[in-house]
C-alpha positions as CSV (number, residue, x, y, z in Angstrom):
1,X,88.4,11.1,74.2
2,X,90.9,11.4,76.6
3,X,94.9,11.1,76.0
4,X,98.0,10.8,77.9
5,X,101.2,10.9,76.2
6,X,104.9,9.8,77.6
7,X,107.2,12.3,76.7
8,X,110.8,11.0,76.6
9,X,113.3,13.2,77.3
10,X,115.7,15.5,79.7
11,X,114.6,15.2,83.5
12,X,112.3,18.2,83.7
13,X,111.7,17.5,87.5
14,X,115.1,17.0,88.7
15,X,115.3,16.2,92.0
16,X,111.7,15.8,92.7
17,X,111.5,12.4,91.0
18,X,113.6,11.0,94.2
19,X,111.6,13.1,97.1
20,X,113.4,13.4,100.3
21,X,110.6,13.0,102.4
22,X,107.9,10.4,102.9
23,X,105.7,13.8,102.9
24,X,107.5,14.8,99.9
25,X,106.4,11.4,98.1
26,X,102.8,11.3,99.1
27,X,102.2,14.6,97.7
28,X,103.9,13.6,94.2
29,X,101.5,10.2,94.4
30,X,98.4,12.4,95.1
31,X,99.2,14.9,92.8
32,X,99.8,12.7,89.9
33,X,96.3,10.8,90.6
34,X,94.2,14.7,91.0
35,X,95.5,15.0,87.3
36,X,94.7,11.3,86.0
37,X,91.2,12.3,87.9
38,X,90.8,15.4,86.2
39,X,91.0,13.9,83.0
40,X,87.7,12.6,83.2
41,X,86.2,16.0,84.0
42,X,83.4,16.9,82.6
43,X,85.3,20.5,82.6
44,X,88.6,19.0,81.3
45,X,89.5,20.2,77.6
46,X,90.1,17.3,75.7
47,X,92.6,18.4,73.3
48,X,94.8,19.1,76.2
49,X,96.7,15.8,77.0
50,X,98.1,14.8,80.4
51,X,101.7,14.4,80.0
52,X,104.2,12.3,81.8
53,X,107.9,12.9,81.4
54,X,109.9,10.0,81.1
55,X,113.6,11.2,81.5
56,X,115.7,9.4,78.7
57,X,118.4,7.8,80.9
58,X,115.3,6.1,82.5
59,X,114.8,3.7,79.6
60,X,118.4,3.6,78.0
61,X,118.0,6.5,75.8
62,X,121.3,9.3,77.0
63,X,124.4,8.1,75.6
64,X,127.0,6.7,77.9
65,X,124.2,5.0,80.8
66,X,124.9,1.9,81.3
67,X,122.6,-0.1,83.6
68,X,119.8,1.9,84.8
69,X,120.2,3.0,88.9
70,X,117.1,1.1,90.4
71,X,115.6,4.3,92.6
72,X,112.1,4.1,93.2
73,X,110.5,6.4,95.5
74,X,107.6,4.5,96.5
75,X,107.0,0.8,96.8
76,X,102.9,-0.2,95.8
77,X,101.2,-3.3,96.7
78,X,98.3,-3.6,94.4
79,X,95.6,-5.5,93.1
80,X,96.0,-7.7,90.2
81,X,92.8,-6.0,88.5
82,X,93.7,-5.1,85.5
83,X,91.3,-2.1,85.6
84,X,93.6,-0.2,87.7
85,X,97.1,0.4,86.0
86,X,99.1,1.7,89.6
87,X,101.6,3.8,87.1
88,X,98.8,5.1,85.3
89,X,96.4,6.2,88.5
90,X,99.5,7.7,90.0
91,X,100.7,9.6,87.1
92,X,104.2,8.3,87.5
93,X,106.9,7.4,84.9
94,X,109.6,4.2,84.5
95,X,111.7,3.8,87.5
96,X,109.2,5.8,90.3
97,X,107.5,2.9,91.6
98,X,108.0,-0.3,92.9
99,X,104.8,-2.5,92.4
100,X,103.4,-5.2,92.8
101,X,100.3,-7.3,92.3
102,X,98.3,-9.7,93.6
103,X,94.4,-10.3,93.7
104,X,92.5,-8.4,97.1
105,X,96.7,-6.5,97.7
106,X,97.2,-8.9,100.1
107,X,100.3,-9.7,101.6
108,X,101.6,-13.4,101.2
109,X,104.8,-14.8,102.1
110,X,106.1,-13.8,98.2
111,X,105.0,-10.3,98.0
112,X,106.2,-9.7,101.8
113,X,109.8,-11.4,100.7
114,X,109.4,-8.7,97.8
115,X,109.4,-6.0,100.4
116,X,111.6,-6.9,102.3
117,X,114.3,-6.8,99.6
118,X,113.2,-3.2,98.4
119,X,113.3,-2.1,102.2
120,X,116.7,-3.9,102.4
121,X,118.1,-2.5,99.1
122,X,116.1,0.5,97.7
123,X,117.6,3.1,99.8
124,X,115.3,6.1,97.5
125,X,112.5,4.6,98.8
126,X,110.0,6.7,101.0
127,X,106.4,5.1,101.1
128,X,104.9,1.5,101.0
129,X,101.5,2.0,99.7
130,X,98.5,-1.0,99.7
131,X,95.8,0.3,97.4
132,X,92.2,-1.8,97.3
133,X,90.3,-0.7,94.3
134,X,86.1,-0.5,94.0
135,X,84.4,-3.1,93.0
136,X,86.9,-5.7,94.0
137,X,86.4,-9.4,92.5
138,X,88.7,-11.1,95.7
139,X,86.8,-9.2,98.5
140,X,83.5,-10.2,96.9
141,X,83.8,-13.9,96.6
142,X,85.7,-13.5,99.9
143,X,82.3,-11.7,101.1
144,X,80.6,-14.1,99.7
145,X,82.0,-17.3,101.6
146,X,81.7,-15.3,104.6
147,X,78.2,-15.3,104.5
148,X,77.5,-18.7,102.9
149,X,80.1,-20.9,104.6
150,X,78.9,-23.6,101.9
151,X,80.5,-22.0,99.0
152,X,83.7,-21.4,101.3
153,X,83.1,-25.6,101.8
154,X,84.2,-25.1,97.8
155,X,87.7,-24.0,97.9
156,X,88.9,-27.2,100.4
157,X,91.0,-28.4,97.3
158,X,92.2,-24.8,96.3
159,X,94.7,-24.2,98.6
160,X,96.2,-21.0,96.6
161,X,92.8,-19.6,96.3
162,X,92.0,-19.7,99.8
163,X,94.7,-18.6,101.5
164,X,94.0,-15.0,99.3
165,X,90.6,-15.1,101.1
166,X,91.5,-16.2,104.2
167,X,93.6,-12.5,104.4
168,X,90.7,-11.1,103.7
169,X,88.3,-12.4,106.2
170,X,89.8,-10.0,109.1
171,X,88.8,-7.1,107.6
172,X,85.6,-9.3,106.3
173,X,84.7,-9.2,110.3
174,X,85.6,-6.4,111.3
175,X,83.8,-4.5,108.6
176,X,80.3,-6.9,109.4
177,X,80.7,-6.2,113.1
178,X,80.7,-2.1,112.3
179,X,77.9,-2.3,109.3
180,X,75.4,-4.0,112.1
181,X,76.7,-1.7,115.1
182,X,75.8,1.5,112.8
183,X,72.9,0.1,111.2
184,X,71.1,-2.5,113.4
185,X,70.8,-6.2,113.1
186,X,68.0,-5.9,110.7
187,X,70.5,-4.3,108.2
188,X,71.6,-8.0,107.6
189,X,68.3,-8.0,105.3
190,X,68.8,-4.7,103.3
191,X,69.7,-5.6,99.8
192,X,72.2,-3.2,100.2
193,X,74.0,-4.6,103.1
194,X,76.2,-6.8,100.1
195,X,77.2,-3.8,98.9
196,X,77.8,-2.3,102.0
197,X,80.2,-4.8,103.6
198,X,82.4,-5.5,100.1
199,X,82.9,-1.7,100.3
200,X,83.8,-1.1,103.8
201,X,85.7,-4.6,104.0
202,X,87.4,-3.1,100.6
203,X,88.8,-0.2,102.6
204,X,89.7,-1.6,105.7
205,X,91.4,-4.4,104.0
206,X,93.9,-2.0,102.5
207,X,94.0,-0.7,106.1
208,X,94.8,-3.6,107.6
209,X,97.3,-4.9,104.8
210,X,98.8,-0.8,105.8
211,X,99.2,-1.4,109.3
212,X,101.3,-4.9,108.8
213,X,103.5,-2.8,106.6
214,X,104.1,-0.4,109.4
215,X,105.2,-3.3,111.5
216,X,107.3,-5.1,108.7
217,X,109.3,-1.1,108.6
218,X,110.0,-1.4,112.3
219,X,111.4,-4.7,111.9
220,X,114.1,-2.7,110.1
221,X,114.5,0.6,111.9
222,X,113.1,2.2,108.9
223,X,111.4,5.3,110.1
224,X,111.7,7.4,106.8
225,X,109.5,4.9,105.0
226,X,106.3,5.8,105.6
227,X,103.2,3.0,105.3
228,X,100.0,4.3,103.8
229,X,96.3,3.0,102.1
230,X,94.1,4.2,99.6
231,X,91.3,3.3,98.1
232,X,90.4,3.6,94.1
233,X,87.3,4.1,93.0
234,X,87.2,2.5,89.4
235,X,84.3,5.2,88.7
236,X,86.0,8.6,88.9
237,X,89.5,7.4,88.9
238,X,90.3,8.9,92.2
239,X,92.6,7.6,94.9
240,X,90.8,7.8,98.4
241,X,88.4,6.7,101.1
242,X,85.0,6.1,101.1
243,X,85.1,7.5,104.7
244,X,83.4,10.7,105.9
245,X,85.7,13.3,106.5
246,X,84.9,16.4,108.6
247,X,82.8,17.8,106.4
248,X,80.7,14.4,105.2
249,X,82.5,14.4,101.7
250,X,84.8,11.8,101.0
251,X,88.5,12.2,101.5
252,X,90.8,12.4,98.3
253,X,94.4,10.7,98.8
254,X,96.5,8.7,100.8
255,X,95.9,7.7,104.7
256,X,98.0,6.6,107.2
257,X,96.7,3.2,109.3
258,X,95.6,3.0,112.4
259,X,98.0,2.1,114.8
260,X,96.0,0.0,117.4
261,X,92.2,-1.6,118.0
262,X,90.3,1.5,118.7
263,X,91.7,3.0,116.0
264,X,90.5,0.6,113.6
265,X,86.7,0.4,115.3
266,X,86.9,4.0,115.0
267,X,88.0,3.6,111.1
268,X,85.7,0.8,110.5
269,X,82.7,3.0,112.1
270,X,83.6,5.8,109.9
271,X,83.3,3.6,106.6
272,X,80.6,2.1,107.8
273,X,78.4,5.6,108.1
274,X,80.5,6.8,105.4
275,X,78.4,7.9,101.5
276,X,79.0,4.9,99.9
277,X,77.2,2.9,102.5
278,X,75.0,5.2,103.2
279,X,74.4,5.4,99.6
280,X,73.9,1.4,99.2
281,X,72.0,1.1,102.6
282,X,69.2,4.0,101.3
283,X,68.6,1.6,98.0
């Protein structure tokens, strides 16, 4: 049993609900997911409950607020999976995050319109976030017509549909073209290579999706908003990458995206020798 309880109530945190600092903000977001990870500890004591403080004026409970400030600190571009609940993963309370949703977090013409308002008008924000998710329903049928062009033949008449997995094909290629670099053209008949490419494609997707947002905060002059990606593994609840780091493990938190071709061969390289393929390629 695990349980997490809102407290409502005086602003125990102050000023660190509204970071100064994209830094600042990053660490909050990382912080609040190590405790929603912990939870599911074998070590964690369950009749100690995570708690997350919602100050009152938040949600129209202090006398004399009138219409709540709108001053989020991060804006989150999410799946619509409704396995990952981005509050929830973050450990965040009413009025911290701005997020939104849309199967494989990709960035149509709505959700970049979205942006552009909080960019505009949110002047508390500090990071734009994509976060991809494990075991990803849009990134596996968007696999899936990649390698069987016949069932891509399928969506001709749904125009919504395939416009999601058109996004995703960029990262679709770019994570193919890295699995068979690493692991030779015969890897294309490993029964893991599936596997493989939905979770390297997964990661880089939210890369890629990152790296547009950088350009989108240019457009703007807005240097103190900081663009990063994540990964969240539906499994142990953590926020990450299924990239090696240094030290072969995998890395815990928030990245920032490449910034230019090599960078993202050199990302799509490291995912693609990373444990999880490794992992799927060894079964």
């Amino acid at each position: 049993m695990v349980d997490v309880v809102y407290r409502f109530g005086p602003d125990t945190q102050g000023g660190e609900r509204r970071p100064a600092t994209a830094a600042r903000a990053q660490q909050l977001l990382e912080a609040g997911n190590r405790d929603f990870h912990a939870l599911f500890a074998e070590a964690h004591d369950p009749d100690t409950p995570a708690v997350i403080t919602v100050p009152a004026g938040d949600v129209g409970m202090s006398a004399g607020v009138g219409v709540l400030a709108h001053e989020p600190f991060a804006a989150v571009v999410g799946c619509a999976d409704a396995r990952v609940p981005i509050e929830l993963v973050f450990g965040r309370a009413v009025n911290d995050l701005f997020v939104l949703r849309v199967a494989g977090n990709v960035l149509g013409a709505e959700v970049i319109g979205s942006l552009d308002y909080a960019f505009q008008n949110l002047p508390t924000l500090r990071l734009a976030v994509v976060l991809g998710h494990s075991s990803c329903g849009a990134v596996t049928a968007a696999v899936d017509a990649y390698l069987n062009p016949a069932s891509y033949l399928g969506l001709s008449a749904e125009h919504q549909l395939r416009g999601i997995v058109d996004q995703l094909f960029p990262a679709i290629r770019l994570a193919h073209a890295a699995v068979l670099r690493n692991w030779g053209d015969e890897a294309a008949t490993n029964r893991g290579f599936v596997p493989a490419l939905i979770d390297t494609a997964t990661a880089l997707n939210a890369a890629i999706m990152a790296s547009s947002l950088r350009s989108e905060l240019a457009r703007y002059g807005l240097e103190g908003i900081a663009p990063r990606f994540g990964v969240y593994d539906l499994v142990t609840h953590a926020v990450g990458s299924p990239a090696a780091g240094s030290e072969g493990g995998t890395y815990v938190g928030l990245s920032e995206p490449p910034r230019d071709a090599e960078g993202f061969r050199e990302l799509a390289d490291a995912y693609a020798t990373g444990p999880l393929v490794t992992g799927a390629m060894a079964d």
